[in-house]
C-alpha atoms as an extended CHARMM CRD file, in Angstrom:
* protein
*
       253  EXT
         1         1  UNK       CA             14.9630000000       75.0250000000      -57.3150000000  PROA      1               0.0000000000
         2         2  UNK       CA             18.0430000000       74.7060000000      -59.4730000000  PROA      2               0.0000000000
         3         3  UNK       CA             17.9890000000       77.0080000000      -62.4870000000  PROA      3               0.0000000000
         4         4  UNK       CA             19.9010000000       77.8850000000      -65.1550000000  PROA      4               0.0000000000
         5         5  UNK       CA             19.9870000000       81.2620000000      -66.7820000000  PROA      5               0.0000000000
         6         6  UNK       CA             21.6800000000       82.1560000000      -69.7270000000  PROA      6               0.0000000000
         7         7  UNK       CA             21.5130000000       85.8360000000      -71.1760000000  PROA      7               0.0000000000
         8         8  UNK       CA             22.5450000000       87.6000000000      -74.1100000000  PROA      8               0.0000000000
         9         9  UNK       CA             25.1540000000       84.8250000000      -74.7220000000  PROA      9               0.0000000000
        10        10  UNK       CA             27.3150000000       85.3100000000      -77.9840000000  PROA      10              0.0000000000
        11        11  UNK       CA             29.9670000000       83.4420000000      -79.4010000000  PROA      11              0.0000000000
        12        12  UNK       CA             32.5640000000       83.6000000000      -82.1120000000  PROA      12              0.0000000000
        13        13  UNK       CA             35.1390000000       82.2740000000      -83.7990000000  PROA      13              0.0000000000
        14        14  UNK       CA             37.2220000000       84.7870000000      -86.0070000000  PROA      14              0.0000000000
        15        15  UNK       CA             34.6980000000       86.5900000000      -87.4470000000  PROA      15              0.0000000000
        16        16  UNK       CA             32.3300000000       84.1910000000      -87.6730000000  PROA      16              0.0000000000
        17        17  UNK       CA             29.4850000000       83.9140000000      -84.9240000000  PROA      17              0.0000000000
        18        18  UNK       CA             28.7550000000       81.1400000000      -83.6490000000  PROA      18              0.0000000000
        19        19  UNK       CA             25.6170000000       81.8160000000      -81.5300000000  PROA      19              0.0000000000
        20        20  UNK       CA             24.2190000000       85.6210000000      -81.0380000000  PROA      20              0.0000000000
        21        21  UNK       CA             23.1470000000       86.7780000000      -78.1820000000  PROA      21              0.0000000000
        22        22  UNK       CA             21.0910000000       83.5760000000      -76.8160000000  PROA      22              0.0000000000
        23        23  UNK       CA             19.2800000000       83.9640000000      -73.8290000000  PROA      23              0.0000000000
        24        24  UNK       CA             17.3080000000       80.9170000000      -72.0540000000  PROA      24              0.0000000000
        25        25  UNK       CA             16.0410000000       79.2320000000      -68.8330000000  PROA      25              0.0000000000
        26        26  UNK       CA             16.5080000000       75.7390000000      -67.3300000000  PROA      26              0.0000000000
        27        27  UNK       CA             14.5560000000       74.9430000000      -64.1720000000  PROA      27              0.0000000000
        28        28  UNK       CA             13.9170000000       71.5960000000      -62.6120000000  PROA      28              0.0000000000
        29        29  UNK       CA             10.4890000000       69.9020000000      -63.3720000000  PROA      29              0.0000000000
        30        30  UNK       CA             10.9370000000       70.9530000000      -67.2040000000  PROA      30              0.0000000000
        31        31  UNK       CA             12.0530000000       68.9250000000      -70.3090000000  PROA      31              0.0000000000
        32        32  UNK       CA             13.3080000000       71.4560000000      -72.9880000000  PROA      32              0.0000000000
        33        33  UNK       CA             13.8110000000       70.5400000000      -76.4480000000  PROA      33              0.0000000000
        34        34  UNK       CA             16.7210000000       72.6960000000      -78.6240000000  PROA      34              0.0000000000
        35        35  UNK       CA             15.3430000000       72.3730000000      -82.2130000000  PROA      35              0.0000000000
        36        36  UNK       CA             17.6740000000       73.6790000000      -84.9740000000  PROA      36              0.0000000000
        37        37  UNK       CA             19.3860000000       72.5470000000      -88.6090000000  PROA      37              0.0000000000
        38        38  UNK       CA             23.0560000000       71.3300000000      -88.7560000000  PROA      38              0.0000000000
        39        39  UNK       CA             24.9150000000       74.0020000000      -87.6970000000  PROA      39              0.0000000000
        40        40  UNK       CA             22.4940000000       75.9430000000      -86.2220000000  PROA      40              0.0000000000
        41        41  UNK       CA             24.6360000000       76.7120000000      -83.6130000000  PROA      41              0.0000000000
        42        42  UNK       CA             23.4270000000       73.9230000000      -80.5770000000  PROA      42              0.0000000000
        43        43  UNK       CA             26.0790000000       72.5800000000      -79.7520000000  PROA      43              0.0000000000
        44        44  UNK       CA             28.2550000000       75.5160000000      -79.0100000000  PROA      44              0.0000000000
        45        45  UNK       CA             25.8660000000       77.4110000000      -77.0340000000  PROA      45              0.0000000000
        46        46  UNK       CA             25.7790000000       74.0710000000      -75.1870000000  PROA      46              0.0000000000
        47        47  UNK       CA             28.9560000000       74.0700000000      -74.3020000000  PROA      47              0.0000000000
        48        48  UNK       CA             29.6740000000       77.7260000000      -73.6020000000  PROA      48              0.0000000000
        49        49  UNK       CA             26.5870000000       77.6790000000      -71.6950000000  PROA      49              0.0000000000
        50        50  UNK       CA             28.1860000000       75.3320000000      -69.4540000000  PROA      50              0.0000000000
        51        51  UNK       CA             32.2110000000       77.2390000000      -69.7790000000  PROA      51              0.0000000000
        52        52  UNK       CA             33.7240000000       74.4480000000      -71.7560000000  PROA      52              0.0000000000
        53        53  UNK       CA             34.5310000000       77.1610000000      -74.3710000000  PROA      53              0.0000000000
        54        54  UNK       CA             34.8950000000       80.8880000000      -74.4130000000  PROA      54              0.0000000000
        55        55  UNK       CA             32.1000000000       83.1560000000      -74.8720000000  PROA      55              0.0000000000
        56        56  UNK       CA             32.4460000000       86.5650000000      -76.3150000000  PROA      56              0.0000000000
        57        57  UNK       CA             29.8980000000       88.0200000000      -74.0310000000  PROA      57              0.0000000000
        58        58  UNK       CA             26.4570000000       87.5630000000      -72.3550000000  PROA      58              0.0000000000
        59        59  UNK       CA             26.0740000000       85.6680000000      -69.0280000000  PROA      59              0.0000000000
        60        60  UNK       CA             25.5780000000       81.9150000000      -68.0710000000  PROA      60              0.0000000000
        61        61  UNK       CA             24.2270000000       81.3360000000      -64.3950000000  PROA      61              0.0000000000
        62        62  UNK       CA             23.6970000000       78.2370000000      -62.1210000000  PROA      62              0.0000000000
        63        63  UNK       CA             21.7880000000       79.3970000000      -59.2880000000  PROA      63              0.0000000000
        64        64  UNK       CA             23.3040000000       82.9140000000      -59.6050000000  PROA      64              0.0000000000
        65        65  UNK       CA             26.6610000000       81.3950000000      -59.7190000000  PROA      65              0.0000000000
        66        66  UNK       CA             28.6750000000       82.0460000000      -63.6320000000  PROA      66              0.0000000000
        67        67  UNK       CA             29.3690000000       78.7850000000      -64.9470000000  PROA      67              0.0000000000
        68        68  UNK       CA             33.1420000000       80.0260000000      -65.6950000000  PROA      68              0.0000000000
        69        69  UNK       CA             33.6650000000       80.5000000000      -62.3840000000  PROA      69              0.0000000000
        70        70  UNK       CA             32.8070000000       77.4660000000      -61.0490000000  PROA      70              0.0000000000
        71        71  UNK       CA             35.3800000000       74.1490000000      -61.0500000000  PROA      71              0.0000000000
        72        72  UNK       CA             34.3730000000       70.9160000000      -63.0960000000  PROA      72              0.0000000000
        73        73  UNK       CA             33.3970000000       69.0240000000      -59.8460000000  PROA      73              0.0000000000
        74        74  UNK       CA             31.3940000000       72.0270000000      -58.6400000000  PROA      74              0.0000000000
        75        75  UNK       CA             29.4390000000       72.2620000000      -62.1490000000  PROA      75              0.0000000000
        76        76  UNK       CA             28.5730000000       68.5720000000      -62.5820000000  PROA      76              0.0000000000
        77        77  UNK       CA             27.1540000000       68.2650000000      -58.6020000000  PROA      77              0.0000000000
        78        78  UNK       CA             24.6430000000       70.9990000000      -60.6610000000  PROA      78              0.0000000000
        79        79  UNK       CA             24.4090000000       69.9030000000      -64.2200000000  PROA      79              0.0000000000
        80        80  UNK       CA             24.8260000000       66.9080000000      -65.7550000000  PROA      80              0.0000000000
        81        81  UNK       CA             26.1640000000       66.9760000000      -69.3400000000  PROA      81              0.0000000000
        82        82  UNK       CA             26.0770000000       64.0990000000      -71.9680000000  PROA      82              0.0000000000
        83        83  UNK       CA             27.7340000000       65.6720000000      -75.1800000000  PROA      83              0.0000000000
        84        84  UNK       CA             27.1090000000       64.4370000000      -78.5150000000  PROA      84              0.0000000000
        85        85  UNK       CA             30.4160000000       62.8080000000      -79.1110000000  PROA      85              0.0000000000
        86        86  UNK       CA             30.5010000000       59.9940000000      -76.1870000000  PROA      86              0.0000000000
        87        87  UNK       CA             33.6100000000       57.8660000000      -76.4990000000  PROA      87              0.0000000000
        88        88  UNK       CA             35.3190000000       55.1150000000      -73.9140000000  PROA      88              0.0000000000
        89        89  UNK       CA             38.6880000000       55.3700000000      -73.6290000000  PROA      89              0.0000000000
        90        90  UNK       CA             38.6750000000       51.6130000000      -73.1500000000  PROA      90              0.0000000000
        91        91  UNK       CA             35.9410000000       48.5070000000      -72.5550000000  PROA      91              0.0000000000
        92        92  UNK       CA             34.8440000000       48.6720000000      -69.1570000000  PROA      92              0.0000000000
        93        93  UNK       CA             32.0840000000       47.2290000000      -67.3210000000  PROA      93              0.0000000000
        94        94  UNK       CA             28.5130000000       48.5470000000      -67.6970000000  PROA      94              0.0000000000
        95        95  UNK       CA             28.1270000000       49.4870000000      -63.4750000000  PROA      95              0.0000000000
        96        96  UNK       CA             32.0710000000       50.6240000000      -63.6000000000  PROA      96              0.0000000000
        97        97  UNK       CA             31.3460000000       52.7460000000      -66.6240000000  PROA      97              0.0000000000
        98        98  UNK       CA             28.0490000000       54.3340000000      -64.3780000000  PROA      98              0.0000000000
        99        99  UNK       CA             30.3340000000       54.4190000000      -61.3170000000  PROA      99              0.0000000000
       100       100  UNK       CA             32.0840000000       57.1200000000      -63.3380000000  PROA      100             0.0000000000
       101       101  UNK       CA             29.4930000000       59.7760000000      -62.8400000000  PROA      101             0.0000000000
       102       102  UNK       CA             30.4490000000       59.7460000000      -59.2320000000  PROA      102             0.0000000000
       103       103  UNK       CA             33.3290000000       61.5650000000      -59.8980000000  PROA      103             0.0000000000
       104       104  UNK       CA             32.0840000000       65.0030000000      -58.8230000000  PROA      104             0.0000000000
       105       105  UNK       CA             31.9090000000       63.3760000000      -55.4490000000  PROA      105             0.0000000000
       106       106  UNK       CA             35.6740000000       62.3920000000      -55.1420000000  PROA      106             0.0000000000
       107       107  UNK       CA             34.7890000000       58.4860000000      -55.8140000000  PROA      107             0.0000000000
       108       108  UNK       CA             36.0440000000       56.3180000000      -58.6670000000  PROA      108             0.0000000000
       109       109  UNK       CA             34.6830000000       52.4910000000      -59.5910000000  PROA      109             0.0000000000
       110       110  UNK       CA             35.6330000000       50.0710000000      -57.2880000000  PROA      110             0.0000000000
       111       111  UNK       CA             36.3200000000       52.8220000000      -54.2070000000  PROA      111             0.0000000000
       112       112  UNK       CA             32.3680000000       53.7720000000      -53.5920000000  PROA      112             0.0000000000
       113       113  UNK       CA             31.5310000000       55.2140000000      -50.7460000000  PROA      113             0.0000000000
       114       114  UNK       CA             27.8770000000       53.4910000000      -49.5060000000  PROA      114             0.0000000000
       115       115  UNK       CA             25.7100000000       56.7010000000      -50.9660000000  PROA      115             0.0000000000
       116       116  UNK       CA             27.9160000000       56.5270000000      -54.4100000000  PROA      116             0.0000000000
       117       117  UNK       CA             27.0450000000       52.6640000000      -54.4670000000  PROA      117             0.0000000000
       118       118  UNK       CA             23.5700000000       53.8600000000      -53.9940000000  PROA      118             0.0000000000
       119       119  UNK       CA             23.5200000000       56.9880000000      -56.6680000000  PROA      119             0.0000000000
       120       120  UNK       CA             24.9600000000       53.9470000000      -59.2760000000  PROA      120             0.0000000000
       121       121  UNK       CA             22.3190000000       51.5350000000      -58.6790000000  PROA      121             0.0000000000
       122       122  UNK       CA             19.6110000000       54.3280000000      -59.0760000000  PROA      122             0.0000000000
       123       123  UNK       CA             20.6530000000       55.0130000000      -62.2000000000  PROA      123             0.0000000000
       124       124  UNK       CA             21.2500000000       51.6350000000      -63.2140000000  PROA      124             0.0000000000
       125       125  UNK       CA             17.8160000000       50.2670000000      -62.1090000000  PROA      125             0.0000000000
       126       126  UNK       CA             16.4420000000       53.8420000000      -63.9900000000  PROA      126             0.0000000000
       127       127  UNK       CA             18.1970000000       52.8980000000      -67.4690000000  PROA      127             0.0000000000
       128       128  UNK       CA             17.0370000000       49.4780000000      -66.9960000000  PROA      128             0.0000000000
       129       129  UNK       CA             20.6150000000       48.2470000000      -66.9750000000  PROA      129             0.0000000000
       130       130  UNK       CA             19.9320000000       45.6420000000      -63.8990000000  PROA      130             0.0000000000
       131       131  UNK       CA             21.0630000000       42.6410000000      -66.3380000000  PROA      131             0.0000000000
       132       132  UNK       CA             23.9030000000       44.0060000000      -68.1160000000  PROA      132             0.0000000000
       133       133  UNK       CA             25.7800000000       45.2870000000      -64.9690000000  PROA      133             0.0000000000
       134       134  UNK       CA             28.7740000000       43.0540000000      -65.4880000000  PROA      134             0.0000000000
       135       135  UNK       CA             28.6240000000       43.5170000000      -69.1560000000  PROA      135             0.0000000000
       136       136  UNK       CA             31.6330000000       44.8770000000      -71.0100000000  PROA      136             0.0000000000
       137       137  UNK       CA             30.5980000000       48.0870000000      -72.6090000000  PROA      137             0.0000000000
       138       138  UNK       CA             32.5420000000       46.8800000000      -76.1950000000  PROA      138             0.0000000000
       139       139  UNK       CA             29.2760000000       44.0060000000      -76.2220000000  PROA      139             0.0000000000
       140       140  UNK       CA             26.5990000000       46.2680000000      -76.4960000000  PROA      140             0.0000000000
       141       141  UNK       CA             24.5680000000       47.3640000000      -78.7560000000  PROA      141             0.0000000000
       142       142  UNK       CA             23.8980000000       51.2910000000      -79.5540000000  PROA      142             0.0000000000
       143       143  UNK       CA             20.8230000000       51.1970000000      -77.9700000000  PROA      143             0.0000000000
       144       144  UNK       CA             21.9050000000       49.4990000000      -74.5600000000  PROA      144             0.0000000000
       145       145  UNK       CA             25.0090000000       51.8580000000      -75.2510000000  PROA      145             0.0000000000
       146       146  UNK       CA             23.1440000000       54.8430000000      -74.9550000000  PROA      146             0.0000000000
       147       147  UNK       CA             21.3090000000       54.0120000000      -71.8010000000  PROA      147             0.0000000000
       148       148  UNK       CA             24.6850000000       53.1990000000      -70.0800000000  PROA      148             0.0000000000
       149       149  UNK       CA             25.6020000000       56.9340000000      -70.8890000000  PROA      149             0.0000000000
       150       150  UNK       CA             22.1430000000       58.4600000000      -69.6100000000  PROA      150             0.0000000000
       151       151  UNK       CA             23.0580000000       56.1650000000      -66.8060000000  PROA      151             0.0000000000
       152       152  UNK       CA             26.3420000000       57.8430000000      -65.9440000000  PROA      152             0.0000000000
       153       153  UNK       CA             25.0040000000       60.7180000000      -66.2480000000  PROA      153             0.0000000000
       154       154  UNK       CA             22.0440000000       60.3080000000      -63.4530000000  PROA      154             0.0000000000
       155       155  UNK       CA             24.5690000000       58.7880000000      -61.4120000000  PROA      155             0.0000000000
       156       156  UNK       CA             25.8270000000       62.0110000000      -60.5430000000  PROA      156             0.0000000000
       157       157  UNK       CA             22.5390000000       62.9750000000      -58.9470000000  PROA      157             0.0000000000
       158       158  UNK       CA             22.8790000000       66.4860000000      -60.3000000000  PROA      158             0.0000000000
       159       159  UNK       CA             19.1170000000       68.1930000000      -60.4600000000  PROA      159             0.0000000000
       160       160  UNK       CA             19.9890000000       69.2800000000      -64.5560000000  PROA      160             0.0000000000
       161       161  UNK       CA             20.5070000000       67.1660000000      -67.5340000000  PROA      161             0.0000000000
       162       162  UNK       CA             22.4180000000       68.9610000000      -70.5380000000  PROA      162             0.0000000000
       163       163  UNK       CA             22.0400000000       66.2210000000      -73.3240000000  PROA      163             0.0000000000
       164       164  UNK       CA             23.2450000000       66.6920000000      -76.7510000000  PROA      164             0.0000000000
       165       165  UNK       CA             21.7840000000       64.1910000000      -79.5960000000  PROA      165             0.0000000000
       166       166  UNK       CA             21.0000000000       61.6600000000      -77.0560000000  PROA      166             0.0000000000
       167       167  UNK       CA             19.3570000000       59.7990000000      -79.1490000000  PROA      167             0.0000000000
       168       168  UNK       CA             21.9130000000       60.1770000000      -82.3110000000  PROA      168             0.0000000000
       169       169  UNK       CA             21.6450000000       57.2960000000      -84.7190000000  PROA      169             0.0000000000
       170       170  UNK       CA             19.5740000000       54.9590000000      -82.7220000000  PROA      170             0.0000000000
       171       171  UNK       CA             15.9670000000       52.9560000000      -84.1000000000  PROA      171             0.0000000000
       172       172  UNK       CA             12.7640000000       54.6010000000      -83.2980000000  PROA      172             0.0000000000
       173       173  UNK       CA             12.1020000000       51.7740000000      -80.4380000000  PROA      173             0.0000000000
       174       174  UNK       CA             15.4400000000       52.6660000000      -78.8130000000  PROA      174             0.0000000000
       175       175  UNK       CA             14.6750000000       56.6170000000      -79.5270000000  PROA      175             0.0000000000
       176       176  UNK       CA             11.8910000000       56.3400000000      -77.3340000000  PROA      176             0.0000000000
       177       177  UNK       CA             13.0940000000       54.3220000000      -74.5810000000  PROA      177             0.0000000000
       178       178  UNK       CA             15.8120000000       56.7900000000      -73.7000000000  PROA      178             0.0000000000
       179       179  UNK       CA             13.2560000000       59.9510000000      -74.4230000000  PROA      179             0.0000000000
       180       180  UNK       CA             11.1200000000       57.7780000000      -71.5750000000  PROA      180             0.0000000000
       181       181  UNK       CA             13.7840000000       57.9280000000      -69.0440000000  PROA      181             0.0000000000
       182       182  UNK       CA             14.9330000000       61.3240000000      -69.3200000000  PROA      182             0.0000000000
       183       183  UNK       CA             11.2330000000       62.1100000000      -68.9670000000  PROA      183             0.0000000000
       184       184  UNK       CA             11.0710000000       59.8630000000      -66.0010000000  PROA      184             0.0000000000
       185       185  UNK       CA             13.9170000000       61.8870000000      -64.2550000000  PROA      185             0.0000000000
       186       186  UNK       CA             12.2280000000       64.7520000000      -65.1170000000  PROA      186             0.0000000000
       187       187  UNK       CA              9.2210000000       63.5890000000      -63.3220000000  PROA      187             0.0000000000
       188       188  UNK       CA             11.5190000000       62.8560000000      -60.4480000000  PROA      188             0.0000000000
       189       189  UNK       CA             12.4120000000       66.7660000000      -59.9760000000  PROA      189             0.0000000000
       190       190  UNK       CA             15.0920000000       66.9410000000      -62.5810000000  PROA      190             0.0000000000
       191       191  UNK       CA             14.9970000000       69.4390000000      -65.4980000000  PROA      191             0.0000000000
       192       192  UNK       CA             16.7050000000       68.5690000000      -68.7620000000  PROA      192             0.0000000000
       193       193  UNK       CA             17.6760000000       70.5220000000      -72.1360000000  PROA      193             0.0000000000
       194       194  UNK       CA             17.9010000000       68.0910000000      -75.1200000000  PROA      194             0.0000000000
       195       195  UNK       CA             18.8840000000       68.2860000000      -78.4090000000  PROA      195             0.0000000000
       196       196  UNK       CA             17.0100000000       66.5810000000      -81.0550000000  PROA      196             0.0000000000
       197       197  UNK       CA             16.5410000000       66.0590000000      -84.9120000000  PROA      197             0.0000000000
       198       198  UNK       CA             12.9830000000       64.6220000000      -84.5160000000  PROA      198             0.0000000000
       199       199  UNK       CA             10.4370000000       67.3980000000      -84.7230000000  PROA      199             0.0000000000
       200       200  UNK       CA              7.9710000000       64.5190000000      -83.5900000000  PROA      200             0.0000000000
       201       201  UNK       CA              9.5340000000       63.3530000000      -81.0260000000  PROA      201             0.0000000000
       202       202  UNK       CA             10.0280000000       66.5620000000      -79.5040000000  PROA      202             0.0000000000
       203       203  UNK       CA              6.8180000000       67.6800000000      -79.8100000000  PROA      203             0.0000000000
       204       204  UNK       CA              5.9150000000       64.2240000000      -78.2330000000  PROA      204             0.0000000000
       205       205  UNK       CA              8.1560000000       65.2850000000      -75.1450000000  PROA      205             0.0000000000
       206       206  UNK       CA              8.8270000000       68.8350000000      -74.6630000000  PROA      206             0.0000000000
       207       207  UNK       CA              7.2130000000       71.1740000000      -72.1420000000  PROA      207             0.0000000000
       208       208  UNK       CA              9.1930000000       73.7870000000      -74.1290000000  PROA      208             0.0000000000
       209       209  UNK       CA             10.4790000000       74.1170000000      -77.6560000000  PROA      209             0.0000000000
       210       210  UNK       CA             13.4910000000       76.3660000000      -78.0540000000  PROA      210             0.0000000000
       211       211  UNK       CA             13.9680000000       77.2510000000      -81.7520000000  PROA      211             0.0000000000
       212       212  UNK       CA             17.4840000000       77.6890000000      -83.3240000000  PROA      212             0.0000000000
       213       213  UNK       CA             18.8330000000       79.1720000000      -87.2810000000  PROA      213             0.0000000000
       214       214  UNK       CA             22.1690000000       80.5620000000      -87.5470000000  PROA      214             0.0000000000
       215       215  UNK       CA             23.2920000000       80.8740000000      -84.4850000000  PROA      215             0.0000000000
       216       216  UNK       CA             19.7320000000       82.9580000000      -82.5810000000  PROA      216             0.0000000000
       217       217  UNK       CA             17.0870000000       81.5720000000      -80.9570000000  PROA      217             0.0000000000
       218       218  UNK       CA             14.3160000000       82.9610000000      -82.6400000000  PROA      218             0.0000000000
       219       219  UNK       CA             11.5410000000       80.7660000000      -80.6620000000  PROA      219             0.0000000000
       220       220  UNK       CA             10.6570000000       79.3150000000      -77.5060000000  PROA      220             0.0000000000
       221       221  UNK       CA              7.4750000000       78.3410000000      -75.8560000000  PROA      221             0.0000000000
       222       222  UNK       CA              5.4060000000       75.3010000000      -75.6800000000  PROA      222             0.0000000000
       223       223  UNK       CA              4.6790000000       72.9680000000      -78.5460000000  PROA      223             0.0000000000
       224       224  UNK       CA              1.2000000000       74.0460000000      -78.7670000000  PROA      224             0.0000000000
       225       225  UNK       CA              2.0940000000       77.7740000000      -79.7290000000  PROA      225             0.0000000000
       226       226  UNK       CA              5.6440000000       77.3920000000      -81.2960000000  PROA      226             0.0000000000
       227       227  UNK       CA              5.5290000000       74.3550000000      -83.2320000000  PROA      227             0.0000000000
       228       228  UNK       CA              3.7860000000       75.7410000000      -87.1610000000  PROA      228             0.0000000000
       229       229  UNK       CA              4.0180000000       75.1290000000      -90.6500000000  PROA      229             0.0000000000
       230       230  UNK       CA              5.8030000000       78.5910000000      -90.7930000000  PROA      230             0.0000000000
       231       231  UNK       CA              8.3740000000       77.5400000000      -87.9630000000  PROA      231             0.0000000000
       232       232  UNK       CA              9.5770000000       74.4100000000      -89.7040000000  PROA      232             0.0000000000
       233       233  UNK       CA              9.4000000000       76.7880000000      -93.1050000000  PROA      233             0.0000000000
       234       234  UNK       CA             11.6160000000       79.0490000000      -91.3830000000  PROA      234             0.0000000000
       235       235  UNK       CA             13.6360000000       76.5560000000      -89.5330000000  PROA      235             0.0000000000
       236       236  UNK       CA             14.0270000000       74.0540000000      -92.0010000000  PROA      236             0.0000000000
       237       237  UNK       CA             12.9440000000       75.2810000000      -95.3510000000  PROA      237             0.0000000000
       238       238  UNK       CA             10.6100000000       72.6310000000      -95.6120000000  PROA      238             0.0000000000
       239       239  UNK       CA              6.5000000000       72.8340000000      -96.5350000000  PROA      239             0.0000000000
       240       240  UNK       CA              4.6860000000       70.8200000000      -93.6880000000  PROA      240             0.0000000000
       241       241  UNK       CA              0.8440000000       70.4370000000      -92.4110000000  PROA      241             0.0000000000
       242       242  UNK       CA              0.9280000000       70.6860000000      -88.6790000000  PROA      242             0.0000000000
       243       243  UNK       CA             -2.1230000000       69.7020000000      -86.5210000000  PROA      243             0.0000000000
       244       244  UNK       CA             -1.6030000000       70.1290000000      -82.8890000000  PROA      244             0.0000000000
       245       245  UNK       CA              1.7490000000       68.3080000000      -82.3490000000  PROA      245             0.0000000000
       246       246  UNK       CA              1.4810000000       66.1350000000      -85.2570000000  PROA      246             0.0000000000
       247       247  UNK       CA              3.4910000000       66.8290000000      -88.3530000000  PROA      247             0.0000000000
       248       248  UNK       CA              3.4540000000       66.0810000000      -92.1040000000  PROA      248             0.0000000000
       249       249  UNK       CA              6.7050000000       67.1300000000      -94.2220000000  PROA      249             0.0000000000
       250       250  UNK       CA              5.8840000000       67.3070000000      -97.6050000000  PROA      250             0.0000000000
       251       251  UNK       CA              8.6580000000       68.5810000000      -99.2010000000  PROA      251             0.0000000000
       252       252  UNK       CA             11.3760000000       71.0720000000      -99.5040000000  PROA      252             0.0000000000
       253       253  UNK       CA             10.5500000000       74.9010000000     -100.4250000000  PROA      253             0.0000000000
């Protein structure tokens, strides 16, 4: 089982820190939810999780390997990563734009080998992206947008899916259809860590809720036991009536 292990991981800038001493697990066969307010801290334990920026100390592991010291190809045969800002450098094709996250393989759209071809239509017929193959990408809407990205992203068969926002400005309809695939590859063996606004829909989701304020995790566990009215008051600053997984916000505090 793939696993990622982060401990103790802190992270500053100046004298500001960014995220203090975080420690968390990713294993295949889970679908973990980072919960947190706007600036919080997500997004840069994200990415120093996975070495795209420096951390000031603390440990991040991929099967007992430190993410720093591994290359970009080695990393994304082991982790997918779909960051919150998402842009295309220019219109492309829907399949060439999945063809993309071959690249950890040495293969680039229009030179597939036959198991590349085969990793791309996976993820295409996964994203339900069957009828848009030939589609430029500037034609789309946000919706079918965002499943070309999860798409590129499963492409690269890697067993762990680092998502940021995924689901970033997109209608409830479209919110669920790409929290349904990234639970169906979780249900195929993956494990993924996603960030989301939507208490709901995380609860909805989540094996495991990891809670986030000013830079610390200061929760993590199942919905069930880590999702109360004195979490989100914590959290969020907000008065709310929680029953099981369902939520009421009633105001601010």
């Amino acid at each position: 089982m793939t696993e990622l292990v982060v401990t103790d991981l802190t992270v500053k800038a100046g004298e500001a820190v960014l995220v203090n001493k975080a420690s968390l697990t990713l294993g295949t066969g889970e679908l973990v939810v980072l919960l947190g307010p706007n600036g919080a801290g997500k997004t840069s334990l994200l990415r120093t999780t996975l070495g795209l920026e420096k951390q000031t100390s603390g440990d991040a592991t991929l099967d007992g390997t430190a993410c720093t010291g591994l290359s970009p190809m080695q990393r994304a045969r082991l982790v997918a990563y779909l960051p919150q800002q998402r842009p295309l450098a220019w219109p492309n094709s829907v399949r060439d734009v999945v063809a993309l996250g071959r690249f950890a393989y040495g293969a680039a759209p229009g030179r597939l080998q036959p198991e590349d071809a085969s990793a791309v239509d996976w993820a295409i017929q996964l994203c339900d992206l069957s009828e848009l193959v030939t589609r430029s990408t500037d034609t789309l809407s946000g919706g079918e947008l965002a499943r070309v990205h999860c798409a590129r992203a499963f492409a690269a068969e890697a067993p762990l899916l680092i998502a940021d926002e995924p689901v970033a400005a997109l209608d409830p309809r479209h919110q669920f259809r790409i929290m349904d695939i990234i639970q169906s590859y979780v249900e195929r063996g993956g494990g993924a860590l996603v960030v989301l606004h939507d208490i709901a829909l995380a609860a909805r989701y989540a094996s495991r809720l990891i809670w986030m304020k000013s830079g610390e995790i200061v929760a993590d566990g199942p919905p069930t036991e880590t999702l109360t009215a004195d979490r989100l008051a914590e959290i969020y600053g907000v008065r709310a009536k929680v029953t099981g997984t369902n939520i009421e916000i009633e105001g601010t505090l």
